[in-house]
N, C-alpha and C positions, 0 to 999 in steps of 0.2 A: 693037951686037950684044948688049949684055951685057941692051937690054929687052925682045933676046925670049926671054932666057933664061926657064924654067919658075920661080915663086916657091915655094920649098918653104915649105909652111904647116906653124906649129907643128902637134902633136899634143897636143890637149885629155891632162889627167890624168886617167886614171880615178878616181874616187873610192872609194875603201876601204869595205865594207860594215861597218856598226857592230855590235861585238859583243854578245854578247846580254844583256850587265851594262849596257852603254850603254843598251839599250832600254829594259830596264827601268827605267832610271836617269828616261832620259826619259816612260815612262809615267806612276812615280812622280808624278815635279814634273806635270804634265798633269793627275793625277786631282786633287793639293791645289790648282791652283790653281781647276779646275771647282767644286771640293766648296765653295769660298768664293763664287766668283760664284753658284752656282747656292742654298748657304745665304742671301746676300744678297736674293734675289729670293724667296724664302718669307720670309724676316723682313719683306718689304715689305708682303706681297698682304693682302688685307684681302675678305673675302668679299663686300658689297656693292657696294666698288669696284674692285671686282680687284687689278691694278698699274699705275691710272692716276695712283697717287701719284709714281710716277717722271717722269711727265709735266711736272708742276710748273704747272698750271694755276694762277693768281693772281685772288686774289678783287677786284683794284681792274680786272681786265680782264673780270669775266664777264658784263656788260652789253654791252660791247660784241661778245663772241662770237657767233659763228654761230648761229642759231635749233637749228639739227638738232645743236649741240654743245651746248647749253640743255636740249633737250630728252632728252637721254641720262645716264644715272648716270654721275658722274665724281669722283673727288678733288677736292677745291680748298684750296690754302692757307687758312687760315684767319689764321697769324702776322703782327701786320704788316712784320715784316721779308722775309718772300716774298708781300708781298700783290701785287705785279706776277708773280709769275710768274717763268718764263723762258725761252729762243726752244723749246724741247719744244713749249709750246702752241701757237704759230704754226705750229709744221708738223702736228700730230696735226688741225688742222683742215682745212689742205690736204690730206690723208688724207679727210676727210670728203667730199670733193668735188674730186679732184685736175683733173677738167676745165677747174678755177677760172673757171666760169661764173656761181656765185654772187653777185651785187649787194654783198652784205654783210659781202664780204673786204677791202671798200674800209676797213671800220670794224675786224674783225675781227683786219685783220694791222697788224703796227706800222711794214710797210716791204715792201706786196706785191709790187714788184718783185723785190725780193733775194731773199726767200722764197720767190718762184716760181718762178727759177732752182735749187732746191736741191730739184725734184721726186720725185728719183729713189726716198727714202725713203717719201716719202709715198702714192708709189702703188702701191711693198712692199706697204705695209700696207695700204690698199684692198682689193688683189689677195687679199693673206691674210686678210681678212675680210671678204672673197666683200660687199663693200659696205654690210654691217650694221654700223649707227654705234659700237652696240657692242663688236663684236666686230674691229672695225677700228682706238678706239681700245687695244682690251687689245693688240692688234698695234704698234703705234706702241710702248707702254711697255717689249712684250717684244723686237724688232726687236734693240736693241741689244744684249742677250744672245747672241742668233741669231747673228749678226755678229762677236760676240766668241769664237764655235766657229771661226767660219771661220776668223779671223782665227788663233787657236792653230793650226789646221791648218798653214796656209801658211806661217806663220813656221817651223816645224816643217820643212818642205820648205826652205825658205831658207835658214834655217839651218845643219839638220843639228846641233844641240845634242849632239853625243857627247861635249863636257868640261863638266865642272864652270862654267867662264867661261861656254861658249855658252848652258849652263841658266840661270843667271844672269840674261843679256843677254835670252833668254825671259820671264825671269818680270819681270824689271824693264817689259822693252816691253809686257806684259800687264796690269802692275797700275800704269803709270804716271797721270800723276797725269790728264793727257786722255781717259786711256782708263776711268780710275773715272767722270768728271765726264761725259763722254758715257753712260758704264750708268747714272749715275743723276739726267740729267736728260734723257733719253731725245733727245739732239743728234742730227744728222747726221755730225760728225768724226770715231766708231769705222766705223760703214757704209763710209764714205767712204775711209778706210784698208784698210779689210777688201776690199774691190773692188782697191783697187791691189795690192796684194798678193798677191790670188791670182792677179790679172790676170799679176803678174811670174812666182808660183808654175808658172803654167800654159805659159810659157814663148814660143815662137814661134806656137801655137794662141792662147793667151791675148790 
């Protein structure tokens, strides 16, 4: 008998609204940590080449790149300790052509299976740069910034940063060290995060 008794389910806790020192608290930290990534990306851009310096395109690879990534103004290492490059260029080129129907990906990518599996960014950028080789890479370089709003957003929701700790535990998970090294060699791992997360953010819709 006692399994057809009714199971009384806990009651969720309401959450406490934060008060209005808390917000500001958290607007605060929010605006210094914007004001750095976003001074980050003006100290990058370079009128010529925009911010495809964050890309990291390497000059012992640009023989082998895509005709239509040849034929576009871009950054390139010059050093030769980043004369390879780094995986940024592999995918800024699958942006180029996310179809990957191009012949000369075979040369172009250092491992076009793996890299073709990790589309999702690449055709961001396409999409944001309406397919102009151009304006598709300056999308690839900026992408990861883009992603780094969301990603403050949602953690923000997750969170709930209203102590001193949780601001913290915000700006550490913001400025860590994956998270610098994806903004400035324009990776897939911040995107990648920033999807999971809002995905949690958004909760059973999500």
């Amino acid at each position: 008998m006692s399994d057809l008794l009714p199971v009384e389910r806990p009651r969720a806790t309401p959450v406490p609204a934060p008060s209005r020192r808390q917000v500001v608290a958290l607007c605060g930290v929010a605006l210094c940590l914007s004001l750095f990534v976003l001074r980050t990306y003006r100290r990058v851009y370079d009128p010529q080449d925009g911010w495809t310096r964050l890309v990291w395109f390497g000059s012992a690879r640009s023989a082998d790149a895509l005709p239509r990534l040849r034929q576009t103004p871009h950054y390139v290492n010059p050093g030769t300790w980043a004369r390879y490059g780094y995986d940024g260029q592999f995918y800024a080129q699958l942006a180029l052509d996310p179809s990957l129907r191009d012949p000369a990906f075979a040369r172009a990518l250092d491992d076009p299976s793996y890299r073709a599996r990790r589309i999702g960014l690449p055709a961001l950028a396409f999409c944001l740069g309406l397919g102009d080789a151009s304006r598709v890479l300056q999308a690839c370089a900026l992408a990861n910034g883009l992603c780094w709003f969301v990603l403050l957003a949602t953690l923000a929701v997750l969170l709930r940063p209203w102590t001193g700790r949780r601001l913290l535990c915000l700006g550490a998970a913001l400025l860590g060290y994956g998270v610098i090294v994806s903004l400035d060699h324009a990776l897939t791992d911040l995107p990648a995060a920033a999807l999971l997360f809002a995905g949690a953010a958004l909760g059973p819709w999500g």
